[in-house]
C-alpha positions as CSV (number, residue, x, y, z in Angstrom):
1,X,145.3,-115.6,-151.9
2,X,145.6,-119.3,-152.4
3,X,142.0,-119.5,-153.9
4,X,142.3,-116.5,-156.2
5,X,145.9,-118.0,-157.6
6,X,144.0,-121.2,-157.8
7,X,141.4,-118.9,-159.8
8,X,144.1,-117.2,-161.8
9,X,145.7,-120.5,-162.7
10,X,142.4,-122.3,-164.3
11,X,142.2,-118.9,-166.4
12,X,145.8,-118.9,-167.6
13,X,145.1,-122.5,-168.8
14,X,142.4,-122.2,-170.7
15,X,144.2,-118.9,-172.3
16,X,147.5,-120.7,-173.1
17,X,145.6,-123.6,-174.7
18,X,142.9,-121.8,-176.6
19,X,144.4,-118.4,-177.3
20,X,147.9,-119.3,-177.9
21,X,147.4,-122.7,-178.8
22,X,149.9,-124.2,-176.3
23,X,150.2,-127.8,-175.9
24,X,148.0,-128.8,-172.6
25,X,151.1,-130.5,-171.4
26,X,153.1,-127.8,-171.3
27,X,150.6,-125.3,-170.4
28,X,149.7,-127.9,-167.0
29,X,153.6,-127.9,-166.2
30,X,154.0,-124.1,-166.2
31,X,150.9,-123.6,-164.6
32,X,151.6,-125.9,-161.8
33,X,155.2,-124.5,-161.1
34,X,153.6,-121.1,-161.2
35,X,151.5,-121.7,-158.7
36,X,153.5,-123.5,-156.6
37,X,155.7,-120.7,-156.7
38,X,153.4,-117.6,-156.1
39,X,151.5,-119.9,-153.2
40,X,155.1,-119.6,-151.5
41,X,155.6,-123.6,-151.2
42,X,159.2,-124.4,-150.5
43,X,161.2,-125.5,-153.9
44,X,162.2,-129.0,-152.7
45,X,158.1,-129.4,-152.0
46,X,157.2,-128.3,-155.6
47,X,159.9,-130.3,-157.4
48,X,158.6,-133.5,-155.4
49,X,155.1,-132.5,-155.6
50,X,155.3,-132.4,-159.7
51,X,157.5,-135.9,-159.6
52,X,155.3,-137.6,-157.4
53,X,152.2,-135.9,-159.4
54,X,153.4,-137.0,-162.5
55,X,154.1,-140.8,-161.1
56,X,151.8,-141.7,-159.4
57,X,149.2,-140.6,-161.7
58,X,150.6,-142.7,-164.6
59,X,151.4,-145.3,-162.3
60,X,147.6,-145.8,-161.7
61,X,146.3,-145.4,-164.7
62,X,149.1,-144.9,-167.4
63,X,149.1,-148.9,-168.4
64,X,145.1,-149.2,-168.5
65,X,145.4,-145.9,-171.3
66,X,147.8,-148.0,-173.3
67,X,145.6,-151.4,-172.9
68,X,142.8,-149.4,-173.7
69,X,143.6,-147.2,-176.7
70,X,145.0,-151.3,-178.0
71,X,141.7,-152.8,-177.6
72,X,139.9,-149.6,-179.0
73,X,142.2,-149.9,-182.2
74,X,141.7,-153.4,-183.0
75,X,137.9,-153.1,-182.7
76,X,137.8,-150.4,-184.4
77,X,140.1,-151.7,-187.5
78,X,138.7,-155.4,-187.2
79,X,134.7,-154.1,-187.1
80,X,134.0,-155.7,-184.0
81,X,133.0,-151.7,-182.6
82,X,130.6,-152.0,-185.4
83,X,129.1,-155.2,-185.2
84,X,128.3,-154.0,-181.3
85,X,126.8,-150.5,-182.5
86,X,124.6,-152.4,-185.2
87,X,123.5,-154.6,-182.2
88,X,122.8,-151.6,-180.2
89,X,120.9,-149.4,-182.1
90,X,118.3,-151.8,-183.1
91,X,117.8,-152.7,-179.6
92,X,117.6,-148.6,-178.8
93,X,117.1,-146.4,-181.6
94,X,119.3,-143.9,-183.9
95,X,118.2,-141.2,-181.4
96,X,119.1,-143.0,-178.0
97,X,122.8,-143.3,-178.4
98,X,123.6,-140.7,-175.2
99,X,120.9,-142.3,-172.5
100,X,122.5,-146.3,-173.7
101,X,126.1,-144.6,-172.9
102,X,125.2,-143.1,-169.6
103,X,123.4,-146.3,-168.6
104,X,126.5,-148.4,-169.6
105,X,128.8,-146.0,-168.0
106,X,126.6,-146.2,-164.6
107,X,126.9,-149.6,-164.4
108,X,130.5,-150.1,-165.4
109,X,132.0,-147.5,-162.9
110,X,130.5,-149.3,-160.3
111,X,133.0,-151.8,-159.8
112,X,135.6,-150.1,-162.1
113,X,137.1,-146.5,-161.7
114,X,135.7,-143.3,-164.3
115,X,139.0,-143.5,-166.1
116,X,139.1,-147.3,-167.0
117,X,135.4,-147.2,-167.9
118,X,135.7,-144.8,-169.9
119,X,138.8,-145.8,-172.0
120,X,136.6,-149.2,-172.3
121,X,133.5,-148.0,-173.5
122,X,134.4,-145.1,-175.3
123,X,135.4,-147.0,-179.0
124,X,132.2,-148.6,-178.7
125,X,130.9,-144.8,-178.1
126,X,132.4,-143.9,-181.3
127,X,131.0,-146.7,-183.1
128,X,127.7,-145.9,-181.9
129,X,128.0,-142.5,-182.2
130,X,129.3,-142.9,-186.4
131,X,126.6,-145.7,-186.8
132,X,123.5,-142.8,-185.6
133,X,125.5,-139.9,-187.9
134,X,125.1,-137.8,-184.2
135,X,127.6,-135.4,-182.9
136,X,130.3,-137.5,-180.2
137,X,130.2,-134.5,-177.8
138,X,127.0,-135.6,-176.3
139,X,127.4,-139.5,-176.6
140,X,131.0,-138.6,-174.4
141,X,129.8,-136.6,-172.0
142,X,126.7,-138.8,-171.4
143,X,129.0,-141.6,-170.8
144,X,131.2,-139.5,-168.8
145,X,128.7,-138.4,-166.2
146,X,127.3,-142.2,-166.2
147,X,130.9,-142.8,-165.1
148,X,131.1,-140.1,-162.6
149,X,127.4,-140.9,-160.9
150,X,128.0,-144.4,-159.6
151,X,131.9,-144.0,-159.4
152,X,130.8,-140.8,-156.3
153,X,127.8,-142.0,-154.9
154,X,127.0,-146.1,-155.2
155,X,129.1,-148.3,-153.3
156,X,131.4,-150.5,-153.8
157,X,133.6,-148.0,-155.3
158,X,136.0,-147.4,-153.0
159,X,135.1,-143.6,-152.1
160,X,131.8,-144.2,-151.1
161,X,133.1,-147.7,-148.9
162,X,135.9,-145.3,-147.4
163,X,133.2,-142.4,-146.4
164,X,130.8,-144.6,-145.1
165,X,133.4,-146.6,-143.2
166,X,134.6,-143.1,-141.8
167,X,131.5,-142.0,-141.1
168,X,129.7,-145.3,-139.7
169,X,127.3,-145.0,-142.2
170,X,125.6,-148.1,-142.8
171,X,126.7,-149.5,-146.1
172,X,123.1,-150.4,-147.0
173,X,121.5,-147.8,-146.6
174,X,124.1,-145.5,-148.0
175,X,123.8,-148.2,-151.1
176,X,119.9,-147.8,-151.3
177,X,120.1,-144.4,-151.1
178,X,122.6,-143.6,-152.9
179,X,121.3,-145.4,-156.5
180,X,118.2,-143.1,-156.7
181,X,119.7,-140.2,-156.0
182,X,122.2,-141.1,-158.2
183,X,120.1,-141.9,-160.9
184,X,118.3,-138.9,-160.5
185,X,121.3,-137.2,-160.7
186,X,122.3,-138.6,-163.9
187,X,118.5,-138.3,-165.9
188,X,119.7,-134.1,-166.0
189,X,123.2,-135.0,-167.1
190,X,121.9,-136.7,-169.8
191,X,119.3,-134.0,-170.3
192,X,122.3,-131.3,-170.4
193,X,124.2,-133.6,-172.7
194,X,121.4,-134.2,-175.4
195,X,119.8,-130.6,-175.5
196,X,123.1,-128.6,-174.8
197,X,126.7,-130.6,-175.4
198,X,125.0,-132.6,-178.5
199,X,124.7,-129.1,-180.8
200,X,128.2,-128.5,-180.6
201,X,129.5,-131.4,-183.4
202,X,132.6,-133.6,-183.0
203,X,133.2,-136.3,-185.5
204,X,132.9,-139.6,-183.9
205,X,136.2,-141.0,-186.2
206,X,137.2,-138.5,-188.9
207,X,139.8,-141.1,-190.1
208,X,136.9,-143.7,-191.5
209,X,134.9,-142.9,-194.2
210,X,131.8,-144.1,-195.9
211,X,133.7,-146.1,-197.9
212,X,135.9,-147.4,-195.7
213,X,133.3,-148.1,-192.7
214,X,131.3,-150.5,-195.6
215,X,134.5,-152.2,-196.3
216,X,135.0,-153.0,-192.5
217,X,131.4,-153.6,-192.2
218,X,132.3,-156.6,-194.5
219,X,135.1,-158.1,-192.7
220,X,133.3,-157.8,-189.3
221,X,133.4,-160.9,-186.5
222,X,130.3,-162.2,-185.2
223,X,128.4,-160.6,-182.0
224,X,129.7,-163.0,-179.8
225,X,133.6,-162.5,-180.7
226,X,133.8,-158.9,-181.1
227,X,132.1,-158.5,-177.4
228,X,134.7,-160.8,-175.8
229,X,137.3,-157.4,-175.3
230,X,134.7,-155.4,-173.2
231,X,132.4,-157.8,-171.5
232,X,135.6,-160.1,-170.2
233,X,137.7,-157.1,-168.3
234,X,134.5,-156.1,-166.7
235,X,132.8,-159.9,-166.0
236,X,136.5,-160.1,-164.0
237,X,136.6,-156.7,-162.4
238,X,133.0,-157.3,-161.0
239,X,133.6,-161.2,-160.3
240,X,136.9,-159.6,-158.4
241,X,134.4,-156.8,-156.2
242,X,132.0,-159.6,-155.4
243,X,135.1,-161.7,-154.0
244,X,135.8,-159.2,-151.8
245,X,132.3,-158.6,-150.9
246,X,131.7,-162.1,-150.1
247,X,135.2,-162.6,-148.6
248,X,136.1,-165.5,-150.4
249,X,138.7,-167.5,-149.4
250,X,141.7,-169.8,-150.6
251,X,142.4,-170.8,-154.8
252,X,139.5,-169.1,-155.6
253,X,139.6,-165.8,-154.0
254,X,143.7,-165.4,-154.9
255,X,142.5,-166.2,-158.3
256,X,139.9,-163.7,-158.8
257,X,142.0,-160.6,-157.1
258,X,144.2,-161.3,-159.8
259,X,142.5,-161.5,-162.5
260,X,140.3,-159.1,-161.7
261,X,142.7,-156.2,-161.4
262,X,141.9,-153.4,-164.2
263,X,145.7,-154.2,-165.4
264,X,145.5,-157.6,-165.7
265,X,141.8,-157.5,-167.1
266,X,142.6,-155.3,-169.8
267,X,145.5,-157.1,-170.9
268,X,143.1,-160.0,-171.3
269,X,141.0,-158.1,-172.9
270,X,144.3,-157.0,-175.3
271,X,144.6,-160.9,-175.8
272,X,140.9,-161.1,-176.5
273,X,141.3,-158.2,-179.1
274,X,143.7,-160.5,-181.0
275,X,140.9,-162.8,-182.3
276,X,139.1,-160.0,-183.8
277,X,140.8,-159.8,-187.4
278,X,140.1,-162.5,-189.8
279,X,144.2,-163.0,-190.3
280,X,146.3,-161.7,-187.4
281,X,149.9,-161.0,-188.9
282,X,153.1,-159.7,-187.0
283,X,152.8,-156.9,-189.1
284,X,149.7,-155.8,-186.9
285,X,151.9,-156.1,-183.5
286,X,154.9,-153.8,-185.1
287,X,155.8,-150.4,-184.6
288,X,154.1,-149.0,-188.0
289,X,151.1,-151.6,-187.2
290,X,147.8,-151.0,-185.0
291,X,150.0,-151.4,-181.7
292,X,152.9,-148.8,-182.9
293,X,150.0,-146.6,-184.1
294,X,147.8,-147.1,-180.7
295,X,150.6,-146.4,-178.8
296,X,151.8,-143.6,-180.6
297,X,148.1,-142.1,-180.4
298,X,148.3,-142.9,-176.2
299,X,151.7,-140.7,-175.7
300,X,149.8,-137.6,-176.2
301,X,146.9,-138.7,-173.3
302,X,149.5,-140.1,-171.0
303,X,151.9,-136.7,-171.1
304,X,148.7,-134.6,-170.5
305,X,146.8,-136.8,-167.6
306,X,150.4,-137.2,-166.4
307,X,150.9,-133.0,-166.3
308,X,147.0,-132.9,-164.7
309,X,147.7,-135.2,-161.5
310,X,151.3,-132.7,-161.2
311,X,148.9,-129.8,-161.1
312,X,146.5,-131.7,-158.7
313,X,149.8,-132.7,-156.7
314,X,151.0,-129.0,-156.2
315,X,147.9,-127.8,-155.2
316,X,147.3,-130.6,-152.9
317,X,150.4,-129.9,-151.2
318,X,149.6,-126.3,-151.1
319,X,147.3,-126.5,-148.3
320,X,144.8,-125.0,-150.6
321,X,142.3,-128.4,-149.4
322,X,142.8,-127.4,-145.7
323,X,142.1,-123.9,-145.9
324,X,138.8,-124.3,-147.7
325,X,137.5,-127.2,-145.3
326,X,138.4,-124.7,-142.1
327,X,136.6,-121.8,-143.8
328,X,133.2,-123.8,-145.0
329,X,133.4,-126.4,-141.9
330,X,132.5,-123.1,-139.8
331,X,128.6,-122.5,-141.4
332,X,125.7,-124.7,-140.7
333,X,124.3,-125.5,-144.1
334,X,122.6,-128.7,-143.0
335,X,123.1,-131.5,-145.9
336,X,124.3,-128.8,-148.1
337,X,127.9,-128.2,-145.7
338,X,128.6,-131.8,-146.6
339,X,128.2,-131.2,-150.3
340,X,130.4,-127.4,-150.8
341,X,133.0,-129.1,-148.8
342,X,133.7,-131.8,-150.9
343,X,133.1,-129.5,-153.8
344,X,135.5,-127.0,-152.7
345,X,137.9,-129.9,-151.8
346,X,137.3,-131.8,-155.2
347,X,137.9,-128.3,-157.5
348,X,141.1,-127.9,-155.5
349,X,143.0,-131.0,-155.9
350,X,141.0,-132.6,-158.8
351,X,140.5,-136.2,-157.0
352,X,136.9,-137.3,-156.3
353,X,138.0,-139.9,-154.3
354,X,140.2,-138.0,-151.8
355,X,137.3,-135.2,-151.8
356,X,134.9,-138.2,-150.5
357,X,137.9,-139.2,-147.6
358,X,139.4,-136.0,-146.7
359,X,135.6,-134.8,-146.4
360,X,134.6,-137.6,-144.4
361,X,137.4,-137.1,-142.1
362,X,136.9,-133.8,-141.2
363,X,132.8,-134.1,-140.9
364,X,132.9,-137.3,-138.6
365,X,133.8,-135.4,-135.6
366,X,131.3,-132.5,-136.1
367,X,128.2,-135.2,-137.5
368,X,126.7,-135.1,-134.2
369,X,127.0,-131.4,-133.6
370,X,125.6,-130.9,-137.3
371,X,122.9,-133.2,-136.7
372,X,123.4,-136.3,-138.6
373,X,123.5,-139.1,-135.2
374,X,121.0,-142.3,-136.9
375,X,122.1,-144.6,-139.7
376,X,119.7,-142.4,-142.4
377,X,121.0,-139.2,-141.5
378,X,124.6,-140.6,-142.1
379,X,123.8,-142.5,-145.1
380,X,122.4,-138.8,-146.3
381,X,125.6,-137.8,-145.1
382,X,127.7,-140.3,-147.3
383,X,126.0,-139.2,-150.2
384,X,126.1,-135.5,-150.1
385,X,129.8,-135.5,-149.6
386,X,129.4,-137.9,-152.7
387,X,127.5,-135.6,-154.7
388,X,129.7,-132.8,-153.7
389,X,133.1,-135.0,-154.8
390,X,131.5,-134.8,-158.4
391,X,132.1,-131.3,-158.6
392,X,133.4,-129.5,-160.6
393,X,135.8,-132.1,-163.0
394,X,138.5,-129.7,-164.5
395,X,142.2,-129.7,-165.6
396,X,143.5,-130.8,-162.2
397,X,141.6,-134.1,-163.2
398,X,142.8,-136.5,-164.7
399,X,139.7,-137.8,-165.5
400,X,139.4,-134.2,-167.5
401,X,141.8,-135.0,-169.7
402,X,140.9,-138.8,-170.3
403,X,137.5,-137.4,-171.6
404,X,138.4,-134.2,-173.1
405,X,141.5,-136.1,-175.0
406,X,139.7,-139.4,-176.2
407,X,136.5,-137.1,-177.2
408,X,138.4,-134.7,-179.8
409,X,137.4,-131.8,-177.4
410,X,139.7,-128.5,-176.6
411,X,139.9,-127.3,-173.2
412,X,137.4,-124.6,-173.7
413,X,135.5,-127.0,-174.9
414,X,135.8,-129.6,-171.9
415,X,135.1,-126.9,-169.5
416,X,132.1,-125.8,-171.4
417,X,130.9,-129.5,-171.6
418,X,132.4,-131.6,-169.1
419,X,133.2,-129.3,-166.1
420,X,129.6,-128.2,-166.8
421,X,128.1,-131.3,-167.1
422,X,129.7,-132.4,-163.2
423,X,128.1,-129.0,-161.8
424,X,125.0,-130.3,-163.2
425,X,125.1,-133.8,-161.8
426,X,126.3,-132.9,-158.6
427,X,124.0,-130.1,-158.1
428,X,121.2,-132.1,-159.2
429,X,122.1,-134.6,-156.7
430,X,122.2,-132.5,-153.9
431,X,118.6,-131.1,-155.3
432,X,117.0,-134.6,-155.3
433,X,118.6,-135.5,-151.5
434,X,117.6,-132.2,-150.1
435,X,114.1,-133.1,-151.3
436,X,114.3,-136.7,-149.6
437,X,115.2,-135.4,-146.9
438,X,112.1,-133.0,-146.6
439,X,109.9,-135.8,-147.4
440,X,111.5,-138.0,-144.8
């Protein structure tokens, strides 16, 4: 019953937000308490599943939205989004726009999580995007899946570390397997998102026109400046992974776990953004300036990813990630076990990384059993449960909403492209491991 009111409840959302044109927020909240309610979870559990839902997603990530949608506005406003997308598409053509997002979000959500890359990258997506006169669907969802391939399957993010940790996988095999399969991966999502998500148009920035683009164009910074908001935040976020790789030690490695946190990198980069106007004035840093207006435009992102992770929240606490483990953790499906239970576990609760763990968990005392007992078999382990964590992205992510929000898309929309576009990568994944693995 749990599964078919989990079923019930993705249906009612998309209904209440595309038929009845209810705000996602509110649809989220009702549909969570519903379910909690129906799934017959005490009311004490549900009020402090949606509080701690709602907290600690917005606890994680609620700052880097704001940060982000502030740098976004004054590179936008300045021309410093357009001096990059100039420099970009004459290094890769008009018609390349998609493939140079899902590269850069590849490499990005390597050392930084899906949501932050993608609230970093995206206002250079839109640039690009305007600059090629393409359709943002397919530029977004490109980047999205970039995001989502190394962020599930190439360590050092942290769900990959944890899974191979758990399942004493070694960390470099599991890293040189898991960037070709990967990679594989992501050459279909990118297929999917050029040939199927690019026909359906979104305006990259309906609020800039012609006119108004040339006029910015004019007042642009140089290369070098307008770069300094991106490439700074990830320089110290990656600086910050290799301390920790290389377990530095003392001034230096305090130093660099500070800096390096997303928070504090993107506020630099906020700092950074500063420089981009030709005359900064405290105008700009008011409530009816770029910051009022950046905020203002965050609020609606924040409620909704905010209303996702207390939908995720409920059903987590639902038990709804239990039950499909002990039903799939049954059948012998070889590589392919690994892979539907994260899957199942990952459309239930909405978090790839707690698919990767909870996954790992219960698969590390049955890998013998199942076959996987040398370091390959359990690096092949590590990275079907990684493939399997991609699957399927939808409104109990808040990744979802980060992407469907920041892209202009509705939520029929964002299932059709970016749920979609996860079942591809995932599934493609688990296509190019399984073939590996008969090679091998």
């Amino acid at each position: 019953m749990l599964i078919l009111w989990l079923i019930l409840s993705v249906v009612a959302i998309v209904g209440l937000t595309t038929k009845l044109k209810v705000h996602p927020f509110i649809a989220l909240l009702l549909v969570a308490l519903a379910y909690g309610f129906v799934a017959g979870m005490p009311s004490d559990v549900i009020i402090t599943s949606v509080n701690e839902g709602f907290g600690k997603t917005l606890g994680s990530i609620g700052l880097l939205i704001v940060l982000g949608v502030i740098i976004g506005a004054f590179m936008e406003s300045s021309g410093a989004a357009y001096t990059i997308a100039d420099w970009v598409l004459s290094k890769v053509g008009r018609k390349r726009v998609p493939q140079s997002m899902g590269l850069m979000g590849y490499l990005v959500s390597i050392p930084v999580y899906a949501d932050s890359g993608f609230l970093l990258l995206q206002p250079l997506n839109k640039s690009l995007s305007k600059k090629a006169k393409i359709s943002l669907s397919g530029s977004a969802i490109a980047l999205a899946m970039g995001l989502t391939a190394s962020h599930t399957m190439v360590p050092p993010t942290p769900g990959p570390i944890a899974a191979a940790g758990i399942l004493e996988a070694d960390l470099g095999l599991v890293l040189a397997l898991g960037i070709p399969v990967s990679l594989f991966a992501l050459f279909f999502a990118i297929l999917f998102a050029v040939k199927y998500v690019g026909r359906t148009y979104i305006d990259p920035n309906p609020q800039i026109s012609e006119k108004e683009l040339a006029t910015i164009h004019q007042a642009a910074p140089r290369l070098g400046l307008s770069a300094l908001p991106i490439l700074v935040p990830i320089g110290l976020i990656l600086l910050r992974s290799l301390s920790q790789a290389l377990e530095w030690q003392g001034m230096m490695s305090e130093c660099t776990n500070f800096l390096g946190t997303p928070f504090v990198a993107l506020l630099i980069g906020v700092f950074l953004a500063l420089l981009l106007p030709k005359k900064l004035n405290c105008e700009m840093l008011s409530s009816e300036g770029l910051i009022g207006k950046a905020i203002m435009s965050a609020s609606s992102i924040l409620l909704i990813t905010g209303a996702g992770g207390i939908f995720g929240k409920v059903l987590q606490n639902s038990g709804i990630a239990d039950l499909l483990a002990e039903v799939l953790s049954g059948v012998s499906l070889g590589i392919f076990l690994p892979f539907l239970l994260a899957a199942a576990i990952k459309s239930a609760q909405g978090s790839s990384t707690v698919a990767l763990i909870t996954t790992a968990s219960i698969i590390a005392p049955l890998s013998t059993t199942l076959g996987f007992v040398d370091d390959w078999q359990k690096a092949m382990l590590v990275i079907a449960i990684g493939a399997g964590s991609a699957v399927v992205s939808h409104a109990n992510d808040s990744f979802f909403w980060v992407v469907t929000q920041m892209s202009g898309m509705d939520v029929k929309q964002g299932y059709r492209m970016h749920s979609l576009g996860t079942l591809v990568l995932g599934g493609s994944a688990i296509c190019g491991l399984f073939i590996i693995d008969m090679l091998f």
